[in-house]
N, C-alpha and C positions, 0 to 999 in steps of 0.2 A: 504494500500500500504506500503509495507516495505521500508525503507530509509537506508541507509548506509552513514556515515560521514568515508569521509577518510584523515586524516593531509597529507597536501605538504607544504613540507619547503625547507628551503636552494635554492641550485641552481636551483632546477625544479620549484617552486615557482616561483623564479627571472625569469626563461624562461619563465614558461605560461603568466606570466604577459607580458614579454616584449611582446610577439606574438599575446595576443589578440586581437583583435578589441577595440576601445575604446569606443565604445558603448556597447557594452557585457559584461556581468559580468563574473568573474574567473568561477563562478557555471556552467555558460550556456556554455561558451569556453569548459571546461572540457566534458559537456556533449556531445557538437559537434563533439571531438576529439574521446571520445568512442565510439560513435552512429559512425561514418566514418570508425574507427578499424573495428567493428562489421560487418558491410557491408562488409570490404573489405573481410575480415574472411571467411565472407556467400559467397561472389564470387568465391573466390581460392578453395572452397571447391566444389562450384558448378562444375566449371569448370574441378574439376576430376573426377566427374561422370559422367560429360557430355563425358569428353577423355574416359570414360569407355566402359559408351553406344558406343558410334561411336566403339572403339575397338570391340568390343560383338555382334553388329551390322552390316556385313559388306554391305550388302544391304542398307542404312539409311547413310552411309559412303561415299556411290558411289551415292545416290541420292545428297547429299550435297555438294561434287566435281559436281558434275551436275551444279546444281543450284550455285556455287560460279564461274562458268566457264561461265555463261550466259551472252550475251551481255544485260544489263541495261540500257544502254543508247542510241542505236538507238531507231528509232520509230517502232513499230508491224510492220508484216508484214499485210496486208490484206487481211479477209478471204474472199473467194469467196460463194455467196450464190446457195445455191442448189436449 
């Protein structure tokens, strides 16, 4: 596994430290902080493929205005048996 040491000094230092948790070490804080960038990254990028498809898609566009227009919260209607 490759490692990577990277110096933080001065004010960023003093910041990560003030915000950590104090049960957490600078190493772990840091790593939480990247690993949440990362996610957020993989989301905002997801999310313009996804506006893509929907644009690309106009049938899958109009089933999800379907389904987002759906009442959820009354109760089924019931079906009658044959």
């Amino acid at each position: 596994m490759k490692a990577t040491t990277i110096k933080v000094e001065g004010e960023l230092l003093t910041e990560l430290e003030r915000r950590k948790p104090p049960a957490q070490s600078l190493s772990a804080f840091v790593k939480s902080i990247l690993r949440r960038d990362l996610l957020h990254r993989q989301l905002a990028e997801a999310s313009v493929r996804y506006a893509a498809f929907l644009a690309g898609n106009p049938e899958e566009r109009d089933w999800l205005a379907e389904w987002e227009g759906a009442d959820l919260a009354s109760k089924p209607a019931r079906r009658r048996r044959r």
